[in-house]
C-alpha positions in Angstrom: -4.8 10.3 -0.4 -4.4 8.1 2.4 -5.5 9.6 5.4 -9.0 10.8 3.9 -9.7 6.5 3.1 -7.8 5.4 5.7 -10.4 5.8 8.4 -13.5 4.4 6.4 -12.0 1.9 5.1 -10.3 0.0 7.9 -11.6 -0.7 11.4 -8.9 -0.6 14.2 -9.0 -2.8 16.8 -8.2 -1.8 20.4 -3.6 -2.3 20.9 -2.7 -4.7 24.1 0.4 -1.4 23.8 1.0 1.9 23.4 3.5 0.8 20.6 2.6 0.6 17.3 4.9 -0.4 14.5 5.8 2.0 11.6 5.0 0.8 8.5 6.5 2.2 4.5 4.8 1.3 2.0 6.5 2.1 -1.7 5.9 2.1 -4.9 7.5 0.1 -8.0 7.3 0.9 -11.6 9.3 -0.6 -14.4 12.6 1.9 -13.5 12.0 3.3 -10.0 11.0 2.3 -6.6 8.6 5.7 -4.8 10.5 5.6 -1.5 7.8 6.0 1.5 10.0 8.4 3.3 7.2 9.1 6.5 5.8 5.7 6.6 2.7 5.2 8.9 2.3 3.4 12.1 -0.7 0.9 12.4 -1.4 -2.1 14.8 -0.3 -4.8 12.0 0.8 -5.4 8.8 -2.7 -7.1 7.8 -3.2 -2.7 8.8 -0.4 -1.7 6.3 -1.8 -4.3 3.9 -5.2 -2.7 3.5 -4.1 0.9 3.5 -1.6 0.0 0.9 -5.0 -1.6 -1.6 -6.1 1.7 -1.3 -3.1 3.5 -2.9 -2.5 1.1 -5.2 -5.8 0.9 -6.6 -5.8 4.6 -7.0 -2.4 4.6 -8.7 -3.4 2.0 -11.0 -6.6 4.0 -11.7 -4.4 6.9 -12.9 -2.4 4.9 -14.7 -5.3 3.1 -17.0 -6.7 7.1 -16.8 -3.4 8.2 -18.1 -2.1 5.4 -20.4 0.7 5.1 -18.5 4.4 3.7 -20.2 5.9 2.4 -17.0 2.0 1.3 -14.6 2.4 0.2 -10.7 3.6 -3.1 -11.2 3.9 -3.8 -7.1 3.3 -2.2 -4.1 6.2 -3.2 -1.4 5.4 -2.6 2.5 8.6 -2.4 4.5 9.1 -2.4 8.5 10.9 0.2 10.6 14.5 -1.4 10.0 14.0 -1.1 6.2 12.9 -4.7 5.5 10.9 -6.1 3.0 7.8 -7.9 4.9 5.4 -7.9 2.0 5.3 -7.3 -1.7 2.0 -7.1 -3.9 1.6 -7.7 -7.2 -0.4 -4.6 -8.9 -2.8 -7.2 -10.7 -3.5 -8.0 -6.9 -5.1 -4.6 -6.4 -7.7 -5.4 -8.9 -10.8 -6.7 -7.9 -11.3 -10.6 -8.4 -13.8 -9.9 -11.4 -11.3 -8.2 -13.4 -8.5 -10.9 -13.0 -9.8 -13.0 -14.9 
């Protein structure tokens, strides 16, 4: 789901270095955490931020779809050494209309 929004929907910038960062980006539901077991590797985490939107707002599309008992309630990006460098709310993923 990723890769086929990944490249319209976010403009990379030219990297001063051939390095770029691994991001994970996982999933948490009322009793689980979705481990990102691949991860992805982008130029920042502003990168990792707007790939994770994406998801998100698809998993919180099936889950309105679906009626879901336990919806995305929070998208967590982590870095290559397993820290947590961001966490989004899933109400965050909707657009500003809707939170209201």
């Amino acid at each position: 789901m990723i890769a086929g929004n990944l490249q319209s929907s976010l403009r990379f910038r030219p990297h001063q270095s051939a390095f770029m960062p691994r991001f994970y980006i996982n999933f948490r539901n009322a009793d689980e955490i979705a481990k990102d077991d691949i991860g992805v590797e982008l130029p920042s985490l502003e990168d990792a931020r707007a790939v994770a939107l994406i998801s998100a707002r698809e998993i919180v599309a099936d889950n309105i779809k679906g009626n879901a008992k336990n919806p995305l309630e929070a998208v967590i990006i982590t870095g290559e050494s397993g820290e947590d460098l961001m966490t989004i709310p899933a109400r965050d993923v909707l657009p500003e209309s809707l939170k209201k």
